[in-house]
N, C-alpha and C positions, 0 to 999 in steps of 0.2 A: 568715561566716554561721554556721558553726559556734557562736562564741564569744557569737554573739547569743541563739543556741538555748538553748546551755548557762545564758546570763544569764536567761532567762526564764522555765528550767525552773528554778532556785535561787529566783527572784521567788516562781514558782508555788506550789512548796512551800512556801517561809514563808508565802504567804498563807493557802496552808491553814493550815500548825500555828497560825498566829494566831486565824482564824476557830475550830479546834480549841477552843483556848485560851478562849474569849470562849465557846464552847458548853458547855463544859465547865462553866465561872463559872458563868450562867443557869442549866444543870442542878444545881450546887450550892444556888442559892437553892432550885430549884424543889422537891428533896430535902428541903429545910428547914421547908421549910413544905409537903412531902405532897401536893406538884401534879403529881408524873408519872405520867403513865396510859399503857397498852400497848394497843396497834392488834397486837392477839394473832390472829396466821393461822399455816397448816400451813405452813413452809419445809424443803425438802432443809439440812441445814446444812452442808455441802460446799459446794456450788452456788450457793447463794442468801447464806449469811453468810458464812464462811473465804475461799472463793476472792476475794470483795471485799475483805476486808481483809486477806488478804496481798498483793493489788496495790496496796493502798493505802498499804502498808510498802515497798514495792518498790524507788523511788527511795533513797531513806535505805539500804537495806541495799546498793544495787549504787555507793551512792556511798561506803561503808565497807569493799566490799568484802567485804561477810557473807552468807555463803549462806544462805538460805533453803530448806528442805526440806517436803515436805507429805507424807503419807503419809496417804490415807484409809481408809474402809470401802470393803469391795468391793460393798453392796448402798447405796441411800440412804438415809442417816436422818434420818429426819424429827422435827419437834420444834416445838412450839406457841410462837411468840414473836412478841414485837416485832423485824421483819428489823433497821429501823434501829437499836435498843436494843441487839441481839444484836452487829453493827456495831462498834457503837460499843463494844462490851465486850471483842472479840476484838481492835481496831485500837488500844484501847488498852494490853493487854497484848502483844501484839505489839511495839508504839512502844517497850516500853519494854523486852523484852528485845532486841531491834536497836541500841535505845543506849547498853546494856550491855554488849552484846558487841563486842566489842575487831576490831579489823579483821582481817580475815582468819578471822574465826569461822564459827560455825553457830549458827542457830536452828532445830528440829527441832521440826515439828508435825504431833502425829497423832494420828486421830478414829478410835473406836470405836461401833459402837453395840452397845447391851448391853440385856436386853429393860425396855422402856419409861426407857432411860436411854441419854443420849448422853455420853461423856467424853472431851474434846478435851483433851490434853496440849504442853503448851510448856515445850522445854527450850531452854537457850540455854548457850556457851560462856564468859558471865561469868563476873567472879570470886565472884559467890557475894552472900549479905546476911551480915551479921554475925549471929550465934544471936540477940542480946542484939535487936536489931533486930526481926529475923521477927514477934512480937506487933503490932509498928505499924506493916504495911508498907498495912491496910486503912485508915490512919486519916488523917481530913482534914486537910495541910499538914504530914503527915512525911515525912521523905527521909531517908534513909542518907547520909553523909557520901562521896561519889565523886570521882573524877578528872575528870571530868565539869564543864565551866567550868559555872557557877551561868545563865550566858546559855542556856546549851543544856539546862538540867536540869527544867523544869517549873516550878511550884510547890504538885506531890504530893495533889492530888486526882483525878487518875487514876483510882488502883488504889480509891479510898473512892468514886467514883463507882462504879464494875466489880463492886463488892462489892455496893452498894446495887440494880443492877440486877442482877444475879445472883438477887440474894435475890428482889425482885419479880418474876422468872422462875419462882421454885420452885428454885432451882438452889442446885449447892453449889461455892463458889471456895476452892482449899487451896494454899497456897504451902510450898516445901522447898527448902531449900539447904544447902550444906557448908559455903557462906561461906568 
């Protein structure tokens, strides 16, 4: 019974990163041609967007064996968005430092709020981007060259979506590595 569990919960998860994947696509057209619009309401973003999508990285990290760490604010902060957009922006960079970090790692996330600005930081125990890289890590269909079989590596519109929703946020995305 066990072994059925396991097989199903493997099913389940590709079918998400599939559906992922196929949403992700449609949000690129939709970017392309200027068709995404924000369902803009007040969310706690602890509560309402982080805590979802670190469960939603959850499986992937306990099946690598990478901790996951959250360290919040001690009051709530609140912040004007799209919950799903916001989701979607956090579950993606999240995904992608979980699949960068080497098993037995850490992913460390933590939120501040600062007045009338929220700044959620994600570190992870990867090996880093290359310097030369860092410029195109927003841009649509690049990827660093990784250990990472090409089956499990995406196809690098991710991080150019996360960017693009950011910006329609009002917000600001900064990436840093030692590489």
């Amino acid at each position: 019974m066990d072994e059925l569990r396991h097989a199903m919960e493997i099913i389940n998860r590709n079918a998400r990163l599939q559906l992922r994947l196929v949403e992700d696509l449609l949000d690129l057209n939709r970017v392309s041609r200027g068709h995404i619009t924000l369902d803009v309401e007040a969310h706690d973003l602890s509560a309402a967007i982080l805590l979802p999508s670190l469960e939603s990285t959850r499986f992937t990290a306990e099946t690598k064996h990478v901790e996951v760490e959250f360290e919040g604010a001690t009051e709530p902060v609140l912040v004007e968005g799209d919950a799903l957009r916001l989701q979607q922006i956090f579950t993606n960079v999240l995904s992608n430092a979980v699949k960068f970090t080497p098993q037995g790692g850490c992913v460390r996330v933590t939120l501040t709020g600062e007045t009338e600005t929220a700044v959620v930081k994600i570190r992870d125990t990867g090996k880093g981007i290359a310097p030369e890289f860092l410029p195109h890590v927003f841009e649509v269909f690049q990827q660093q060259e990784s250990e990472i079989p090409k089956s499990n590596s995406g196809l690098g519109i991710g991080l150019a979506l996360v960017k693009y929703l950011v910006g329609l946020h009002g917000g600001n995305i900064e990436i840093a590595s030692e590489g």
